[in-house]
C-alpha positions in Angstrom: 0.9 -18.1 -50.8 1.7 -21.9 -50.7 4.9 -23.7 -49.8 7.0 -23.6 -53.0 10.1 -24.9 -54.4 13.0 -22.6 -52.3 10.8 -23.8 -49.1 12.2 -27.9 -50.1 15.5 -26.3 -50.7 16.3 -25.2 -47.3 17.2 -27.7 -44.3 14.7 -30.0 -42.5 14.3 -32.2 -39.6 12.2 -34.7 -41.8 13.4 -35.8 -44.9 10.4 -34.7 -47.5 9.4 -31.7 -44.9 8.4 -28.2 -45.8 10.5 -25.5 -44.0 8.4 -22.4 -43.0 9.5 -18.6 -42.6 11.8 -16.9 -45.3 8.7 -15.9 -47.5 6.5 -18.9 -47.0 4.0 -18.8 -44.4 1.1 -20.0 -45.4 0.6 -23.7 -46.8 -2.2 -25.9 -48.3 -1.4 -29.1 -45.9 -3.8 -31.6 -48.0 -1.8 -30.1 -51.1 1.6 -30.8 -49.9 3.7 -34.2 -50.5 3.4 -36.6 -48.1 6.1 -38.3 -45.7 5.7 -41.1 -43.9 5.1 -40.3 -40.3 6.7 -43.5 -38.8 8.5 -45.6 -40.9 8.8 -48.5 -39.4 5.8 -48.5 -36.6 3.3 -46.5 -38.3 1.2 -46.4 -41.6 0.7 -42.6 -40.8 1.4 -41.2 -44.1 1.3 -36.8 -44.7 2.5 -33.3 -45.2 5.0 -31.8 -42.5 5.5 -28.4 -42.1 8.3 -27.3 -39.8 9.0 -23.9 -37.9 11.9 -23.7 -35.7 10.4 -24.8 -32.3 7.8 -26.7 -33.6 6.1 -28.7 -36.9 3.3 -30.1 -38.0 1.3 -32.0 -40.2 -1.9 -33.1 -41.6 -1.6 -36.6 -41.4 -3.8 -40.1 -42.6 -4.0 -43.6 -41.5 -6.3 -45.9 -43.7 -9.2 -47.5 -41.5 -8.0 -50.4 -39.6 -4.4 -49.4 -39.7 -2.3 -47.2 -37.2 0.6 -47.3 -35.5 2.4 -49.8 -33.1 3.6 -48.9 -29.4 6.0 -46.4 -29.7 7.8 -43.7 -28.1 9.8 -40.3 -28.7 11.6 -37.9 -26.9 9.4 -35.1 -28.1 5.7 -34.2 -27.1 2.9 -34.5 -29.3 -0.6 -33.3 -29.8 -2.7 -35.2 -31.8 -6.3 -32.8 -33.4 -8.9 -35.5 -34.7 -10.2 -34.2 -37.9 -12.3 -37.3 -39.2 -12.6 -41.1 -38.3 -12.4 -42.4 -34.8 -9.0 -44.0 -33.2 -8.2 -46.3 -30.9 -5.8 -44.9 -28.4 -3.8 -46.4 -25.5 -1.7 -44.3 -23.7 0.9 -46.0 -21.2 -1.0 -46.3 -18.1 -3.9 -45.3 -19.2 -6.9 -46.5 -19.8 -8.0 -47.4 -24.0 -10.2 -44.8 -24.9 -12.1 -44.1 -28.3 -11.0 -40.4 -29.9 -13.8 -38.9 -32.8 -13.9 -35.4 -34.5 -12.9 -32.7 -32.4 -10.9 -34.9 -29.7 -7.2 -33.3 -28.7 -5.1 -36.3 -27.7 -1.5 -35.4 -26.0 1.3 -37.5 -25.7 3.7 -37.1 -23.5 8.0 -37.1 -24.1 8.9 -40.7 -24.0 5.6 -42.3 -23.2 4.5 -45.4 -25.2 1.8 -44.8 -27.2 -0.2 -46.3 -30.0 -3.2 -45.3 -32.3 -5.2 -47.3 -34.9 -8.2 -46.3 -36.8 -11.5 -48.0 -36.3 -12.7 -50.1 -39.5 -15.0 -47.8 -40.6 -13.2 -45.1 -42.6 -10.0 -43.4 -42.8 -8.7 -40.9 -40.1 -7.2 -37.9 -40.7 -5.6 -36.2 -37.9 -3.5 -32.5 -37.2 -0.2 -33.4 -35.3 2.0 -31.1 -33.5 5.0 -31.8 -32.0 8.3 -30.0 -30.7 11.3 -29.8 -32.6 13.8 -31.4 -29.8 13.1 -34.5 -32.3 12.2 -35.5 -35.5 8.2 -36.4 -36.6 9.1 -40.3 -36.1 9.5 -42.0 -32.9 11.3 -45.8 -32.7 9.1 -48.6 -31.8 8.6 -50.1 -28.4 9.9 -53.4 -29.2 12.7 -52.3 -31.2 11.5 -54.0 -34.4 10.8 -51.1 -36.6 8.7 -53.7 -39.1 6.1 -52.2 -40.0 2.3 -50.3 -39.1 0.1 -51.7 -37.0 -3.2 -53.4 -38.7 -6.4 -54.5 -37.0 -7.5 -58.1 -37.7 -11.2 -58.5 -37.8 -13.1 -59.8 -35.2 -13.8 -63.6 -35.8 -17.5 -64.4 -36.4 
């Protein structure tokens, strides 16, 4: 069974979400309208699905685009599905994540994540429901995804 029209009907955290339980349990995630993921920050664009103590969502950012530090009161898990991202971590080191990596973010630690150049990324999130699927930009600025600029030859 997919997500159908009573499941839009009901309540959800995210504006544009799909609410599970009540008859709908199972959902085509790459079939489902897309949300933005963090207006404002990010250019994380997908389909949410929400339970009650958690929701997810199958979520892309076009190569060279991601999002800008941000934070949220809720922690995240991030399942790389295809493409490569950039991630930095507050106090951590930059590191590189490819198909297969699980990436978690912690509750209110800044955090950023851009796609390499090369091709779109497409990544499973999970997060808690203490808080929506958007977090608010480190700098307060809420204007906009981040994009890589090319390397200067």
């Amino acid at each position: 069974m997919s997500a159908t029209a009573t499941t839009t009907e009901r309540t959800t955290l995210n504006a544009g979400a799909f609410k599970a339980g009540d008859g709908a349990y199972l959902f085509q995630l790459d079939q489902l309208s897309a949300i933005e993921g963090g207006p404002g920050y990010s250019t994380a664009i997908g389909s949410v699905v929400e339970g009650i103590r958690t929701q997810c969502g199958l979520m892309r950012k076009a190569r060279g685009t991601g999002a800008r530090p941000h934070s949220h009161p809720n922690e995240q898990w991030n399942y790389v599905v295809q493409g490569r991202l950039r991630v930095n971590i507050e106090g951590q080191p930059e590191r590189i994540a490819g198909p297969g990596t699980l990436i978690y973010f912690p509750p209110d630690v800044i955090h950023s994540t851009v796609a390499l150049p090369e091709e779109d990324v497409v990544f499973f999130v999970v997060k808690d429901t203490t808080h929506g699927i958007a977090g608010k930009a480190a700098d307060g600025t809420m204007s906009g995804g981040h994009y890589d600029t090319p390397a200067s030859s």
